[in-house]
Biopython code that builds the backbone (N, CA, C, O; Angstrom):
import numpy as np
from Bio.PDB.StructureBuilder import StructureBuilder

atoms = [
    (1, "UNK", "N", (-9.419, -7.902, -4.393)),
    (1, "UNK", "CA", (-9.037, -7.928, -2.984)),
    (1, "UNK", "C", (-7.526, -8.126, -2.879)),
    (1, "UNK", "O", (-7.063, -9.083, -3.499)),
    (2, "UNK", "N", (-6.666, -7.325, -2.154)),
    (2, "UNK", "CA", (-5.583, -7.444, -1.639)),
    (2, "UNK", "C", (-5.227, -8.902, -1.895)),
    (2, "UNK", "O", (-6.031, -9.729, -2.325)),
    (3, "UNK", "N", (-3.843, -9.168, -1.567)),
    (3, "UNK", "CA", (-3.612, -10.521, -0.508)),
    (3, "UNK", "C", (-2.925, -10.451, 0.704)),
    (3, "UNK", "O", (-1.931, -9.726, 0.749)),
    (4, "UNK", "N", (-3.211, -10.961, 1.518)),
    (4, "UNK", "CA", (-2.655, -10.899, 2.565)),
    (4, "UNK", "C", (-1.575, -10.412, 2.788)),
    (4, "UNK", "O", (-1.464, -9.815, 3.859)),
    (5, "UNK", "N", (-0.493, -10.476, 1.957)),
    (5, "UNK", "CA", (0.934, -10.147, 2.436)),
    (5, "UNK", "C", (0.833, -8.260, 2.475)),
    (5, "UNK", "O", (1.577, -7.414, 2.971)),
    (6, "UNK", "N", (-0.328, -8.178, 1.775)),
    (6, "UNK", "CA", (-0.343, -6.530, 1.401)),
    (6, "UNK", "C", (-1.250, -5.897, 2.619)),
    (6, "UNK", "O", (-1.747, -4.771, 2.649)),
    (7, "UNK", "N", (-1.314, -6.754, 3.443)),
    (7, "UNK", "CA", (-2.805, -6.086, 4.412)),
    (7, "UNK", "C", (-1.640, -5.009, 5.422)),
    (7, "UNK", "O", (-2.106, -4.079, 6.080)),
    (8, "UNK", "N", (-0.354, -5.266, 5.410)),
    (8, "UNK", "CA", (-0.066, -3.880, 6.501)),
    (8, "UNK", "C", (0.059, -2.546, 5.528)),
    (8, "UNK", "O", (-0.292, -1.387, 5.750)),
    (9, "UNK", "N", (0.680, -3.130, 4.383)),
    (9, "UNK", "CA", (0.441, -1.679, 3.264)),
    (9, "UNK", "C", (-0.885, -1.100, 2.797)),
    (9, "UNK", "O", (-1.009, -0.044, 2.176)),
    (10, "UNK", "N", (-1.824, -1.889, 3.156)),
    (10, "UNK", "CA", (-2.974, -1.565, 2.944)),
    (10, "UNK", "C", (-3.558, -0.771, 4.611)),
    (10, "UNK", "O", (-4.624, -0.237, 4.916)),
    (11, "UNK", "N", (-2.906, -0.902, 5.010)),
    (11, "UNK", "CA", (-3.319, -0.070, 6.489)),
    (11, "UNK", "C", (-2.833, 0.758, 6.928)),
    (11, "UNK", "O", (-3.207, 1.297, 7.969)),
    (12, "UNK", "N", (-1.461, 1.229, 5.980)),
    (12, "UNK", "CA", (-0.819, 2.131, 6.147)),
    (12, "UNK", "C", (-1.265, 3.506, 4.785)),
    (12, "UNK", "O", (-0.849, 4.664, 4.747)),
    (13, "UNK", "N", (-2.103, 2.891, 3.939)),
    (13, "UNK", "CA", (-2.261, 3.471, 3.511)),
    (13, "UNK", "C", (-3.849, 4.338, 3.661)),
    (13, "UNK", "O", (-4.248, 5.456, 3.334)),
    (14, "UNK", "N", (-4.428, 3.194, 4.307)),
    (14, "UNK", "CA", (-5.820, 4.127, 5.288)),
    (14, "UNK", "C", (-5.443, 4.893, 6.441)),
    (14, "UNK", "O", (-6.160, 5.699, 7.033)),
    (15, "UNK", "N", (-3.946, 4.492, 6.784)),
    (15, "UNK", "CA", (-3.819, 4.954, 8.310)),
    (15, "UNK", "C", (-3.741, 6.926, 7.688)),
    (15, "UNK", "O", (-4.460, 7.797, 8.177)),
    (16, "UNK", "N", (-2.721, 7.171, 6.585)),
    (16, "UNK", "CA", (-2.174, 8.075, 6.275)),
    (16, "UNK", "C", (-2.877, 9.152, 5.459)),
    (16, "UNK", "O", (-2.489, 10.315, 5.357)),
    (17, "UNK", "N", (-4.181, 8.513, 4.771)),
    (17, "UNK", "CA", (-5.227, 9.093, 4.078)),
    (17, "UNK", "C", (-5.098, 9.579, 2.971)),
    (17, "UNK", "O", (-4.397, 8.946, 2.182)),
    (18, "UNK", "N", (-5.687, 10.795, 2.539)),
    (18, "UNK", "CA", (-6.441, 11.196, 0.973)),
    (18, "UNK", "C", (-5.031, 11.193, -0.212)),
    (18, "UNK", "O", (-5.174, 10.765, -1.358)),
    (19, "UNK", "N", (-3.478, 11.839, 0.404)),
    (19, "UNK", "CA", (-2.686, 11.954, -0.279)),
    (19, "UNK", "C", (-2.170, 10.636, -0.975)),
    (19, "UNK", "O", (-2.208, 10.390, -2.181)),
    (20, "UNK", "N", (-1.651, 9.796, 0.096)),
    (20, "UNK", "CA", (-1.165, 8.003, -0.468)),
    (20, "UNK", "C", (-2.198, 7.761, -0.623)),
    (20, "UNK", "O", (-1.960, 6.562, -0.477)),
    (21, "UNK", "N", (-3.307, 7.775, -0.812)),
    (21, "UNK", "CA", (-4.717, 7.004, -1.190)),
    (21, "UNK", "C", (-5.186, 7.058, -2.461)),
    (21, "UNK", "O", (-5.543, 6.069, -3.100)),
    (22, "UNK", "N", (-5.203, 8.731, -3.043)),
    (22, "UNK", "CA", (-5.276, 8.942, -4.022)),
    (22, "UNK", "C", (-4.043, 8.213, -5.299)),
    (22, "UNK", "O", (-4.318, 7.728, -6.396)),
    (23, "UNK", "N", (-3.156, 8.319, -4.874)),
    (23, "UNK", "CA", (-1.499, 7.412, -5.563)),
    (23, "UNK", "C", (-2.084, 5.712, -5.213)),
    (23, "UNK", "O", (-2.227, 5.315, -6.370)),
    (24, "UNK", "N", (-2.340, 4.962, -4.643)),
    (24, "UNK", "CA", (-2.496, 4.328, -4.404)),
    (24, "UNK", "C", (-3.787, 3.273, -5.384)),
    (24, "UNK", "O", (-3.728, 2.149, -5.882)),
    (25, "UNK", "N", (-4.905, 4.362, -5.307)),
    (25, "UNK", "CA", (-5.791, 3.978, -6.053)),
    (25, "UNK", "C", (-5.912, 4.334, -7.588)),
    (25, "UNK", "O", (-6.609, 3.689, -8.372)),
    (26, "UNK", "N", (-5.312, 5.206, -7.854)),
    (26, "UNK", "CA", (-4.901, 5.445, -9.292)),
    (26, "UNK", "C", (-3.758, 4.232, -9.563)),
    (26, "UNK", "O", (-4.171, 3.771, -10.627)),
    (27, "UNK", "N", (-2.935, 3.699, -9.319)),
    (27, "UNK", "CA", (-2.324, 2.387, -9.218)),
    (27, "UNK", "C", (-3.425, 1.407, -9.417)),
    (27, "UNK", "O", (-3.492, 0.837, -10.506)),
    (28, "UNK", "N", (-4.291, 1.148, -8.494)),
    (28, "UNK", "CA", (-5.298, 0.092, -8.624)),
    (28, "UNK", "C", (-5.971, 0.401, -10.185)),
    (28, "UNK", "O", (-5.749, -0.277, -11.189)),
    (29, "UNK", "N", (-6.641, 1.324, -10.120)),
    (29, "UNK", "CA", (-7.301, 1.896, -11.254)),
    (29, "UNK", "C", (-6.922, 1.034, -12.836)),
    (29, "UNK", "O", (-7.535, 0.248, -13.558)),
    (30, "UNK", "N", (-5.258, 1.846, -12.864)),
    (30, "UNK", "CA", (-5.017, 1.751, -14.080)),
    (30, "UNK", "C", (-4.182, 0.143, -13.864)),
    (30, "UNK", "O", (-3.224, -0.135, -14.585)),
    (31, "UNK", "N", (-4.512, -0.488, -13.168)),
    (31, "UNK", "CA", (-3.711, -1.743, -13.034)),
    (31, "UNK", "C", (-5.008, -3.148, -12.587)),
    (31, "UNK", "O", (-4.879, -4.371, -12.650)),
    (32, "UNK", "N", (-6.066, -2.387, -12.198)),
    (32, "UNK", "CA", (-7.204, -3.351, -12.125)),
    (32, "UNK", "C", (-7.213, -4.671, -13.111)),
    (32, "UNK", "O", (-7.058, -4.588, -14.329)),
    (33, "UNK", "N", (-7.427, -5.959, -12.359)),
    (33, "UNK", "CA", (-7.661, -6.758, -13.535)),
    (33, "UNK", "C", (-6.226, -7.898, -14.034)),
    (33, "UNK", "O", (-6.101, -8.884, -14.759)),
    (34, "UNK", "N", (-5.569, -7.281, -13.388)),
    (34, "UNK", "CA", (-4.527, -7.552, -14.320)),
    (34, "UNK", "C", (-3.559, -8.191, -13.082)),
    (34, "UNK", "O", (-3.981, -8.496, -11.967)),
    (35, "UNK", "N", (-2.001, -8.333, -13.603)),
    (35, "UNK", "CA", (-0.954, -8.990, -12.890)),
    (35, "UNK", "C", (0.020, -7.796, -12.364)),
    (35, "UNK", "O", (0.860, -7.778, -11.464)),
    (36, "UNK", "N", (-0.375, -6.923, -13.174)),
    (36, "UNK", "CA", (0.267, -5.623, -12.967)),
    (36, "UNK", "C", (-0.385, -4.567, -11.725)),
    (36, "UNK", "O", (0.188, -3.580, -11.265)),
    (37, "UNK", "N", (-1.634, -5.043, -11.372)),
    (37, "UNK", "CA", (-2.049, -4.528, -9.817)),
    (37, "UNK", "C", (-1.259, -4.786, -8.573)),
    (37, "UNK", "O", (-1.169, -3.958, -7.666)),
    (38, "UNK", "N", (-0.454, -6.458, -8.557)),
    (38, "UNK", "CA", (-0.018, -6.856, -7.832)),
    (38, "UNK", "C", (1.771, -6.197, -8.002)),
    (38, "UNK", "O", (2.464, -5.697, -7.116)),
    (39, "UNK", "N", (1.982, -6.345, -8.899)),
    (39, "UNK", "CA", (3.487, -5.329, -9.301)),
    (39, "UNK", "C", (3.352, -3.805, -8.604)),
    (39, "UNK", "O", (4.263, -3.235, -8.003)),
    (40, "UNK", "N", (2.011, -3.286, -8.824)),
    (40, "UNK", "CA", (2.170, -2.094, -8.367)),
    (40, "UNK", "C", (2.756, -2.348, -6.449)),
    (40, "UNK", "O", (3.740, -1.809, -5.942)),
    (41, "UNK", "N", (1.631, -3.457, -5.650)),
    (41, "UNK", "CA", (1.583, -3.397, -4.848)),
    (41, "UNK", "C", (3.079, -3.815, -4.604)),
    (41, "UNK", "O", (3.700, -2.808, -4.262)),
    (42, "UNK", "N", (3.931, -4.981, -4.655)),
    (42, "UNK", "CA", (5.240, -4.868, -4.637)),
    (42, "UNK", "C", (5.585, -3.789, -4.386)),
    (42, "UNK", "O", (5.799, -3.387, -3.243)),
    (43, "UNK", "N", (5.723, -2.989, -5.632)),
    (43, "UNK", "CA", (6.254, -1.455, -5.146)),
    (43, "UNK", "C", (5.852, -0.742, -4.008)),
    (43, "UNK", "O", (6.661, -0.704, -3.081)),
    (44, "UNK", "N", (4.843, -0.204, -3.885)),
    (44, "UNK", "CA", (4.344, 0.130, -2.599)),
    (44, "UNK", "C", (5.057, -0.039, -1.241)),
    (44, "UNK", "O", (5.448, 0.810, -0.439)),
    (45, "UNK", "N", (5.119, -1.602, -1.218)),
    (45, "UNK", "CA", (5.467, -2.252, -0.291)),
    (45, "UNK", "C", (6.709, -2.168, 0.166)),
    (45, "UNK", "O", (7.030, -2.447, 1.321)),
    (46, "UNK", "N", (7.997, -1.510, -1.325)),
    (46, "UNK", "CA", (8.757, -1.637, -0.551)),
    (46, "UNK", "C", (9.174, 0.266, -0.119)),
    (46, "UNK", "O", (9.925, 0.555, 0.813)),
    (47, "UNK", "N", (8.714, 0.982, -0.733)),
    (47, "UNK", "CA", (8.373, 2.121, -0.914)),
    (47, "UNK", "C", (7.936, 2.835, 0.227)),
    (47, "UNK", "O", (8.661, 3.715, 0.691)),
    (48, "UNK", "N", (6.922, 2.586, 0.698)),
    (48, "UNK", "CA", (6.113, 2.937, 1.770)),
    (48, "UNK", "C", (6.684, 3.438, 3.166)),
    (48, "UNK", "O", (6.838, 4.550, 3.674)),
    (49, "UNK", "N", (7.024, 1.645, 3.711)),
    (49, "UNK", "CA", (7.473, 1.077, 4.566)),
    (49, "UNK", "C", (8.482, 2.120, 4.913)),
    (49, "UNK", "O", (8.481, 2.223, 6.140)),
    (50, "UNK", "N", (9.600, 3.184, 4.213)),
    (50, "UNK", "CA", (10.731, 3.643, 4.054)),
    (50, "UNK", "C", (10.382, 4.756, 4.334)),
    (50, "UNK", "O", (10.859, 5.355, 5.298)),
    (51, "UNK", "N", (9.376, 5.314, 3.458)),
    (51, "UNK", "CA", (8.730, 6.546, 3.500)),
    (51, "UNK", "C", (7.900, 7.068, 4.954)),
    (51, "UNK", "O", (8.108, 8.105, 5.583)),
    (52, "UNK", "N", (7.041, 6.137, 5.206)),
    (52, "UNK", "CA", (6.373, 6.248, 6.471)),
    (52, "UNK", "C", (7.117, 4.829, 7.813)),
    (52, "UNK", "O", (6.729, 3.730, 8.210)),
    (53, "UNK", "N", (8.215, 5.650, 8.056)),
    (53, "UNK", "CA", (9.214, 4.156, 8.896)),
    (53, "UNK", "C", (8.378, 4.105, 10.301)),
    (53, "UNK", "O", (8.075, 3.026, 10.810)),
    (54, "UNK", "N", (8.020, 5.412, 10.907)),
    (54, "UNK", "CA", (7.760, 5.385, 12.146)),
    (54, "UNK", "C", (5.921, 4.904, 12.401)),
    (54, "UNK", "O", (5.323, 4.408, 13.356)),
    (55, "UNK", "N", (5.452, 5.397, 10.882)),
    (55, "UNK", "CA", (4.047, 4.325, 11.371)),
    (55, "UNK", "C", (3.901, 3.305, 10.600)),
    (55, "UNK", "O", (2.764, 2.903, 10.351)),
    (56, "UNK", "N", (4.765, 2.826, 10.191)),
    (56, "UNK", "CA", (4.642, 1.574, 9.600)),
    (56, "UNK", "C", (5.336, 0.667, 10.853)),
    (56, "UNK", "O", (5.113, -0.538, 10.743)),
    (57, "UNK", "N", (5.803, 0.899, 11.532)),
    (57, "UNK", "CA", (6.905, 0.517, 12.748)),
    (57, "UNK", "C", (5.488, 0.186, 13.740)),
    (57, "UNK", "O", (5.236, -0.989, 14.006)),
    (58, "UNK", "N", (4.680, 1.196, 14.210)),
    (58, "UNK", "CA", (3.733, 1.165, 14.619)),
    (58, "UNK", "C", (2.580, -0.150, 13.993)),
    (58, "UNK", "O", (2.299, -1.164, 14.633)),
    (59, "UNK", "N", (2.106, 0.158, 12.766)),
    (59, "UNK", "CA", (1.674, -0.947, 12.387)),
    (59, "UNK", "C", (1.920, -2.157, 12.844)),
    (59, "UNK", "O", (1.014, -2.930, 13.155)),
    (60, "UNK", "N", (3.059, -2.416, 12.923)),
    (60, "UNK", "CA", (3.528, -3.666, 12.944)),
    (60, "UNK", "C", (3.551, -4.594, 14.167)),
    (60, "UNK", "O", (3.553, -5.820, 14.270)),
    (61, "UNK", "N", (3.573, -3.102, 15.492)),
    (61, "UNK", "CA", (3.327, -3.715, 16.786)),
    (61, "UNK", "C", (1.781, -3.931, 17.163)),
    (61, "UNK", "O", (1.396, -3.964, 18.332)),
    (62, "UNK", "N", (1.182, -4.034, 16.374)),
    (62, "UNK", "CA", (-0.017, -4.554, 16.298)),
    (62, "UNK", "C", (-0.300, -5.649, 16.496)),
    (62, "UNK", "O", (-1.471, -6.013, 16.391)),
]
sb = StructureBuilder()
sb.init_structure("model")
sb.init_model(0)
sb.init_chain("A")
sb.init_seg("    ")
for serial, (resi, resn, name, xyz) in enumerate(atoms, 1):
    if name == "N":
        sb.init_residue(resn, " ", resi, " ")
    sb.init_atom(name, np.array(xyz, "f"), 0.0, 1.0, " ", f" {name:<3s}", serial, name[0])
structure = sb.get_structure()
């Protein structure tokens, strides 16, 4: 399970679907288990946010 700090990257990444999802979960995949799931998510996080500014912007006024 996520942690919390990851729940808007985690909603941005259902918001946006099969393309970041698929990247996303191949991350989980090969990082399951480990300390290195949460490294991935770091990245993501700061990644994302940049990439998708205007619905992550959205997200946020949630």
């Amino acid at each position: 399970m996520a942690k919390p700090k990851f729940q808007k990257i985690n909603e941005l990444i259902v918001m946006k679907g099969s393309g970041i999802n698929k990247i996303a979960s191949a991350l989980y995949i090969s990082a399951k288990g480990s300390k290195h799931f949460y490294e991935s998510m770091e990245l993501l996080s700061e990644v994302l946010p940049e990439a998708y500014k205007e619905e992550f912007e959205q997200l946020n006024k949630q």
